[in-house]
Backbone as a ProteinNet text record, in pm:
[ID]
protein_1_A
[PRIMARY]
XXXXXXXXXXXXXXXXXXXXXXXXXXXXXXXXXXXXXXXXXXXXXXXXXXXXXXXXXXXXXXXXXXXXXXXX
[TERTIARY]
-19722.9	-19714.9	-19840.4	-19901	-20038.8	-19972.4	-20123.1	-20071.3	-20023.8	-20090.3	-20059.6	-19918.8	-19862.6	-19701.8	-19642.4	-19662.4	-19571.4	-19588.8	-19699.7	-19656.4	-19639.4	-19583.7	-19535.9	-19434.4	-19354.7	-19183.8	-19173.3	-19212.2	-19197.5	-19169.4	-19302.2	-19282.4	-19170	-19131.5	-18997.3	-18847.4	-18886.6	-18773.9	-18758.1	-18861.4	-18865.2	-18850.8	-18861.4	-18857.9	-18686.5	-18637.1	-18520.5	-18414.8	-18436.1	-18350	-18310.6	-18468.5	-18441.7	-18330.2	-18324.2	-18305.2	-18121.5	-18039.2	-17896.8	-17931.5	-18009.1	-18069.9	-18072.1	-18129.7	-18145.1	-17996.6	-17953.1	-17805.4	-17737	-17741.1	-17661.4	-17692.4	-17791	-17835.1	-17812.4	-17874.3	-17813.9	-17693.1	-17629.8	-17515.6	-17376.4	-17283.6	-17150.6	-17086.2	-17262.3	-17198.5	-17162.2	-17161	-17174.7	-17013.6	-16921.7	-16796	-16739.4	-16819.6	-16720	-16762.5	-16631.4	-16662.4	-16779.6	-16757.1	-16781.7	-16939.7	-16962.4	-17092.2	-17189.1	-17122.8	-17205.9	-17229.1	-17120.5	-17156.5	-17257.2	-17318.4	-17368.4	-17509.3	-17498.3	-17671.2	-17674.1	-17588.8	-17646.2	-17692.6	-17614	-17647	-17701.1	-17735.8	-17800.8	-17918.1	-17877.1	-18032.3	-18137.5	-18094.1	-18200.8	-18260.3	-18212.3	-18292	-18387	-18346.8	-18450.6	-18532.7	-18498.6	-18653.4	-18707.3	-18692.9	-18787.6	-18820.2	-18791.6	-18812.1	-18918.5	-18958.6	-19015.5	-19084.8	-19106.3	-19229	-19328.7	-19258.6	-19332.3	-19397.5	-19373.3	-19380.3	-19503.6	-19515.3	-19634	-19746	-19722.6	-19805.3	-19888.7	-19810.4	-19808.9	-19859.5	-19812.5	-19790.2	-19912.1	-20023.5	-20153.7	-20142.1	-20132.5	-20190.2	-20045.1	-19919.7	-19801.2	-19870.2	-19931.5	-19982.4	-20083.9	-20177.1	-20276.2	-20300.4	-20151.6	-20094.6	-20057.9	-19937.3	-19902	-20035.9	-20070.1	-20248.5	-20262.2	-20262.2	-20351	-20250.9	-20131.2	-20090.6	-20044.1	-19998	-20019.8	-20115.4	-20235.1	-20377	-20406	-20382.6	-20302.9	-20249.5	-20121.8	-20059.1	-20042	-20150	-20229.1	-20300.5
15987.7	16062.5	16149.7	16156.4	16271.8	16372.2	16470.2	16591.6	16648.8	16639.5	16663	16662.9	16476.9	16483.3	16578.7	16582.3	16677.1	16847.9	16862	16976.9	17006.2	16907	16901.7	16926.8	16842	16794.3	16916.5	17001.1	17129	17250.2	17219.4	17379	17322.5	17203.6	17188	17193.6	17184.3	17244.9	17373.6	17464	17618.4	17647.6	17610.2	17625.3	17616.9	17531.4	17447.7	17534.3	17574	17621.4	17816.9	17782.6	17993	18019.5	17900	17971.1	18006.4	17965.4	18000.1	18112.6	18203.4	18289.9	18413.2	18410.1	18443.4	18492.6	18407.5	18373.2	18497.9	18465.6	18513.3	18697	18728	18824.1	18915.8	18885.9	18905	18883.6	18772.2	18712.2	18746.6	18635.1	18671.4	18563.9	18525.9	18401.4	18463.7	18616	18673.3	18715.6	18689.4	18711.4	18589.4	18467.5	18365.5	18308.7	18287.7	18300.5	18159.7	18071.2	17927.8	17898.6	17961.3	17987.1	18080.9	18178.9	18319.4	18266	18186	18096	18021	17921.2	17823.9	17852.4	18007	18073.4	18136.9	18228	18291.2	18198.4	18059.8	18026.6	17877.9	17831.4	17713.7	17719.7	17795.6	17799.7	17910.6	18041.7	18083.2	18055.5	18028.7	17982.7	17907.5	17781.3	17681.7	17705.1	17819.2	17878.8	17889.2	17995.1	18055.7	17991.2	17897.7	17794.5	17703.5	17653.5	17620	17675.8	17754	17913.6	17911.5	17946	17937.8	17774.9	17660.3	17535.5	17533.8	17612.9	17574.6	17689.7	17784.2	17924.1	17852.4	17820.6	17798.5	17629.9	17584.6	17408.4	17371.3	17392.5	17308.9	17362.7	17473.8	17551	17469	17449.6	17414.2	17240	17200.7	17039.9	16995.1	17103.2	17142.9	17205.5	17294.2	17324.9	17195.2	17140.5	16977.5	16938.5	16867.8	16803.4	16789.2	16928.2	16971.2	16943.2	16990	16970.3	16821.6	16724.7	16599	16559.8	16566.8	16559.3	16600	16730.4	16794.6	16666.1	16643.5	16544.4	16408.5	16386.4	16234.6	16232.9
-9811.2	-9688.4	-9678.8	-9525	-9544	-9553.9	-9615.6	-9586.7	-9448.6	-9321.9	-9218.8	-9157.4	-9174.4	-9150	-9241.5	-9365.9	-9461.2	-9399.5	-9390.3	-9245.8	-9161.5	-9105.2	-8970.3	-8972.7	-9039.2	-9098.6	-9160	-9267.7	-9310.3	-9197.9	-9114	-8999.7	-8920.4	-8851.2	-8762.3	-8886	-8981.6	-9026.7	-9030.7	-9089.6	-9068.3	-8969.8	-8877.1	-8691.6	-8674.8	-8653.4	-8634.8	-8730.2	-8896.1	-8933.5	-8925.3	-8866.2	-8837.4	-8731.7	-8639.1	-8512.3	-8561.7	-8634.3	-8687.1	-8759.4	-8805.4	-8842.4	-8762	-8631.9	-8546.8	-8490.7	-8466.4	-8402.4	-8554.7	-8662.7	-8741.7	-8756	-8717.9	-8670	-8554.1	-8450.6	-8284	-8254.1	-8293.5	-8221.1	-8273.8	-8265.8	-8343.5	-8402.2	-8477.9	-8594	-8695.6	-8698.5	-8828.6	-8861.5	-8732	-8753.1	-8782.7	-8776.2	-8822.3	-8966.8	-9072.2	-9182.3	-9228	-9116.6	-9219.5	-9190.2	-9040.8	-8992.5	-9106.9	-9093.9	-9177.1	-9296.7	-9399.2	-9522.5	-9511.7	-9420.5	-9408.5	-9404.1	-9301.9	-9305.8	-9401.1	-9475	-9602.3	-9723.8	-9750.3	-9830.7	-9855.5	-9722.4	-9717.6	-9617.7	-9504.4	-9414.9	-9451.2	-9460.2	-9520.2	-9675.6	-9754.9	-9871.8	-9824.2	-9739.4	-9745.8	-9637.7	-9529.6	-9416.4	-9559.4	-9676.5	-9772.7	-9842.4	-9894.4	-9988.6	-9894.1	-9737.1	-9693.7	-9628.1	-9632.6	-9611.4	-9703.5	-9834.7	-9959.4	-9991.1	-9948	-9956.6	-9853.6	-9728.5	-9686.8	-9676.4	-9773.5	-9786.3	-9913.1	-10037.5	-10121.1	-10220.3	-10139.4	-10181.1	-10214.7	-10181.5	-10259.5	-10354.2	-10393.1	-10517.5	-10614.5	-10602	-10662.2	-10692.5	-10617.1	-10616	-10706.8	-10678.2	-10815.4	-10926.7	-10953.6	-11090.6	-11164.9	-11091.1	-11120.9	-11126	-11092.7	-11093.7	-11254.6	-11291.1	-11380.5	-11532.5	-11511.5	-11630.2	-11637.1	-11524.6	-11545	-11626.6	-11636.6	-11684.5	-11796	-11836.4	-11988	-12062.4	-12046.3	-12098.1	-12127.5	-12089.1	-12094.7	-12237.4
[MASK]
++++++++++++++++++++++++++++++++++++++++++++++++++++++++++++++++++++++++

C-alpha cells in the first residue's frame, strides 16, 4: 500500500470516528449507557492511536527499519 492511501484511510478514520466524540460531548449520547461505552472505549482510543499513527508513523517505520536490520 503507498504511503499516501495509508493516509488517507488513517485521516477518514480519525475524521469519521471523532464525530461520536463530539456527539458524546455536546449531545446526549452520554446518557445512554451502550453509546457512552462504545466512545470511551473503542472510538476514542483509536482517534489517539491514529493521531499518533500519523504524527508519528515514519519515525515508528524507521525504528522497525532499523532493528529489522540489527537482526539479520
Amino acid at each position: 500500500m503507498k504511503v499516501s492511501t495509508e493516509r488517507k484511510i488513517m485521516r477518514w478514520i480519525h475524521i469519521i470516528l471523532s464525530i461520536p466524540i463530539v456527539g458524546y460531548i455536546y449531545g446526549p449520547v452520554a446518557e445512554r449507557p451502550d453509546a457512552a461505552f462504545a466512545t470511551r472505549f473503542v472510538y476514542i482510543p483509536v482517534v489517539i492511536l491514529s493521531g499518533l499513527w500519523m504524527w508519528k508513523g515514519q519515525d515508528v517505520r524507521k525504528w522497525l527499519k532499523r532493528l529489522g536490520n540489527k537482526q539479520r
